[in-house]
C-alpha positions in Angstrom: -25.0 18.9 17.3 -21.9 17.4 16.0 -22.0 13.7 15.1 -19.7 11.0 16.9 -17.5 9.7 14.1 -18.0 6.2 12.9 -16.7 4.5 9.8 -20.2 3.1 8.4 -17.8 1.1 5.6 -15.5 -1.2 7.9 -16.0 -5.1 7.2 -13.8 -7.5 7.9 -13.3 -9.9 5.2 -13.7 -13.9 6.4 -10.5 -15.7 6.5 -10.6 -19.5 7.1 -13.1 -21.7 8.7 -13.8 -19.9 11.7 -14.6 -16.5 10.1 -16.5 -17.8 7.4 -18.3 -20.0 10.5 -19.0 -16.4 12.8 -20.0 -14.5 9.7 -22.7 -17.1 8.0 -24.0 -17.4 12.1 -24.6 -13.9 12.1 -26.2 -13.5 8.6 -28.3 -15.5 10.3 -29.3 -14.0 12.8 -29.9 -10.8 10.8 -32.3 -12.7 8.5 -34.1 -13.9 11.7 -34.1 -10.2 13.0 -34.8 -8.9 9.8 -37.8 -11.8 9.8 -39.5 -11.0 13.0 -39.3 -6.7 13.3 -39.4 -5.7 9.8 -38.9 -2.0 9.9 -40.1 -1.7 13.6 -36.5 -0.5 15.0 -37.0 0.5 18.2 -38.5 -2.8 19.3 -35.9 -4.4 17.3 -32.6 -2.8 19.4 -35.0 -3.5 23.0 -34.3 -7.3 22.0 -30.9 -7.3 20.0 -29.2 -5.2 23.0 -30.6 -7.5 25.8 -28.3 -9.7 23.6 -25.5 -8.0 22.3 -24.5 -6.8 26.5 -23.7 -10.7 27.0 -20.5 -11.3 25.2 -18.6 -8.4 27.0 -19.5 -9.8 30.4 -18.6 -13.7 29.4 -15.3 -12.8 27.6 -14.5 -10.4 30.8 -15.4 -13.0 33.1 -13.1 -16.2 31.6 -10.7 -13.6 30.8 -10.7 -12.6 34.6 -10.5 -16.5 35.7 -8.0 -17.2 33.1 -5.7 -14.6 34.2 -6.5 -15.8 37.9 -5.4 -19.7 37.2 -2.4 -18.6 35.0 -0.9 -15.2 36.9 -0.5 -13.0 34.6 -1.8 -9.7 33.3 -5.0 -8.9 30.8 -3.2 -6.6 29.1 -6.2 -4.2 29.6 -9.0 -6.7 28.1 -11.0 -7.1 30.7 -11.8 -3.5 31.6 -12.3 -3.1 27.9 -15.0 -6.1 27.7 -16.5 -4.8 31.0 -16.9 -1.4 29.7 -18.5 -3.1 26.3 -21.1 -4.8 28.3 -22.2 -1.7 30.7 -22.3 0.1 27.4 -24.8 -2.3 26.0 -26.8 -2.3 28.8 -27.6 1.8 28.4 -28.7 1.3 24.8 -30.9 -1.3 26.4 -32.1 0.9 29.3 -32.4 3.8 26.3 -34.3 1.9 24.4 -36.7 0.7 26.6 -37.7 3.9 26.9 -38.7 4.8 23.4 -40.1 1.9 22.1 -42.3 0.1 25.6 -41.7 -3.3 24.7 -44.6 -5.3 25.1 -45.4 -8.6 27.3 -44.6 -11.1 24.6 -41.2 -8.9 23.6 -40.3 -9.1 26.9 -40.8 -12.5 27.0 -38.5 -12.9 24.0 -35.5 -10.9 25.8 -35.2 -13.4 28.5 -35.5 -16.3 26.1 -33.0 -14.8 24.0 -31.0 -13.4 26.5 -30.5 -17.1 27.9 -30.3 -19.3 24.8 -27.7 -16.8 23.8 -25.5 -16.5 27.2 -24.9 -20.5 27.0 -24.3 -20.5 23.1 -21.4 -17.6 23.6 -20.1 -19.1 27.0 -19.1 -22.5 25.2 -18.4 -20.3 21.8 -16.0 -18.7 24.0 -14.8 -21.6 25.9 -13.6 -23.2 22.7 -12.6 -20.5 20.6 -12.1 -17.1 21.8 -11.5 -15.8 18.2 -14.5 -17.2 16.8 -16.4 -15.5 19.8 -15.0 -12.1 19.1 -15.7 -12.1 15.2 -18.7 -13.3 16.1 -19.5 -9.7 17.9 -17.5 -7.8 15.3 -19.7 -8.9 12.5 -22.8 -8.4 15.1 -21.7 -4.5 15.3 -21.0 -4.3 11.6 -24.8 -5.4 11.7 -26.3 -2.9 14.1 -24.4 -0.3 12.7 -26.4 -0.9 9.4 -29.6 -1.4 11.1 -29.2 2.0 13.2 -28.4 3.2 9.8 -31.5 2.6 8.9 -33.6 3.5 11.8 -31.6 7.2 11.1 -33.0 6.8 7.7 -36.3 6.2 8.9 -36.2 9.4 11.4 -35.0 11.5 8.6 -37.7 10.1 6.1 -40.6 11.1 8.8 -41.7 7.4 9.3 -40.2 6.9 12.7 -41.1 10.0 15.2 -38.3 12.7 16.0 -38.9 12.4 19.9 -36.9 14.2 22.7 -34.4 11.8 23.8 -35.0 10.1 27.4 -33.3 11.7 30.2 -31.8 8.8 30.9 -30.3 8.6 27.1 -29.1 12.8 28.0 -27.1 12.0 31.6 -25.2 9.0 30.1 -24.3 10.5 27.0 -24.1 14.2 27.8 -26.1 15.4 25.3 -28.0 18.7 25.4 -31.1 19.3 27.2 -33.1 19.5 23.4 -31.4 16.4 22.1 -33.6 14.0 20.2 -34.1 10.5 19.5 -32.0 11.0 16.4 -29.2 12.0 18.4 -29.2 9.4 20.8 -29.5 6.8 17.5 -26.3 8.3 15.9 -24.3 8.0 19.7 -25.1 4.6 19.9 -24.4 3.8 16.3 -20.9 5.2 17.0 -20.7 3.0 19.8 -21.6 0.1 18.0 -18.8 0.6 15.2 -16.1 1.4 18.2 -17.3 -2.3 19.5 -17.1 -3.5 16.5 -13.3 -2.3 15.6 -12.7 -3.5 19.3 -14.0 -7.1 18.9 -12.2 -7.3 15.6 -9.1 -6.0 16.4 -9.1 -9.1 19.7 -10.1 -11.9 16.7 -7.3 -10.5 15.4 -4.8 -10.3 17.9 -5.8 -14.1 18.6 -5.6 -15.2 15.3 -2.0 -13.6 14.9 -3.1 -10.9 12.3 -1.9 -7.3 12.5 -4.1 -5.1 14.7 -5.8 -1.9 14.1 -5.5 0.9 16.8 -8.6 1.5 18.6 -8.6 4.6 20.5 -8.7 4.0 24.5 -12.3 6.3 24.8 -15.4 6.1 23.1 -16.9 8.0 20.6 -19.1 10.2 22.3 -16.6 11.2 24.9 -14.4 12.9 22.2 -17.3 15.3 21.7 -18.4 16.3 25.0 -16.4 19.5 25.2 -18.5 20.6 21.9 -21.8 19.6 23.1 -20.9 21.5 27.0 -19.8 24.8 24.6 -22.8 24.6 22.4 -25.4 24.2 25.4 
């Protein structure tokens, strides 16, 4: 299979107070991550997607309500941040799959999931540009740790198994595609996210802006993966 391709080295330097601010939040949360699930990656992406699927839907949503109170146009952002959050929400459902969370991890996903929604609602409220360095350093984060997880598939500690059929409809991939596969197509995802959610801090904070292209990684490759099958 041909891999999606992601830039593994992007990292957007902090500039000012409010970069330095989103990336020392996130650090923190990758110690924390890092803290709880060791090397335990499937169980660690169950509970950081449950997360990382909320700041699409918020910055879509005030996005929607500001364009609504002041009558004017996105500019294609809300789409964009819709399309971000139903992404999310696969790996999620993916995930689920491979690694059967338990009770308690469950547990932790709603807690999570609701302690997080309210911090990045007010984040957002406040400071848009904040909020979406906030999710760019997040993805320049999960594309490490699914890095890693590869890593740990290639170096025999984490089981090769066949991807979930779930994983294979939303991502076209062949019928013998593996969990390995379905690790690199998200990781792609995440770095697409990540240049996405940059180039808006960006845009906000009056700094040039990187083209993104319009579809995901993944969908550049389909043609290969329908000839190979």
């Amino acid at each position: 299979m041909i891999a999606p391709l992601a830039d593994l080295t992007v990292h957007h330097k902090p500039r000012g107070l409010s970069d330095r601010v989103a990336y020392g939040f996130v650090k923190a949360l990758r110690f924390c991550a890092d803290t709880f699930f060791a090397k335990r990656y499937g169980h660690r992406a169950v509970v950081l997607e449950t997360v990382a699927a909320v700041p699409g839907m918020v910055g879509a949503t005030l996005n929607h309500l500001k364009c609504l109170r002041r009558m004017e146009d996105d500019r294609g952002w809300i789409k964009t941040l819709m399309d971000e959050a139903e992404n999310e929400r696969m790996h999620l459902m993916t995930f689920i799959e491979v690694a059967k969370p338990t009770l308690f991890e469950r547990f932790v996903v709603v807690a999570a999931q609701w302690v997080f929604y309210l911090f990045f609602f007010f984040l957002y409220l406040i400071s848009p540009k904040t909020a979406h360095r906030v999710v760019g350093y997040f993805e320049e984060e999960a594309v490490i740790s699914y890095t890693h997880y590869l890593a740990e598939i290639d170096e025999g500690r984490s089981e090769n198994v066949a991807a979930p059929e779930l994983a294979k409809r939303y991502w076209n991939l062949p019928e013998d595609a593996t969990l390995r596969d379905v690790v690199e197509v998200v990781r792609a995802d995440e770095a697409h996210h990540r240049d996405v959610n940059h180039g808006f801090a960006n845009e906000l904070g009056g700094l040039p802006q990187a083209i993104v292209p319009a579809v995901w990684p993944h969908e550049q490759l389909q043609p290969h993966w329908k000839e190979a099958a």
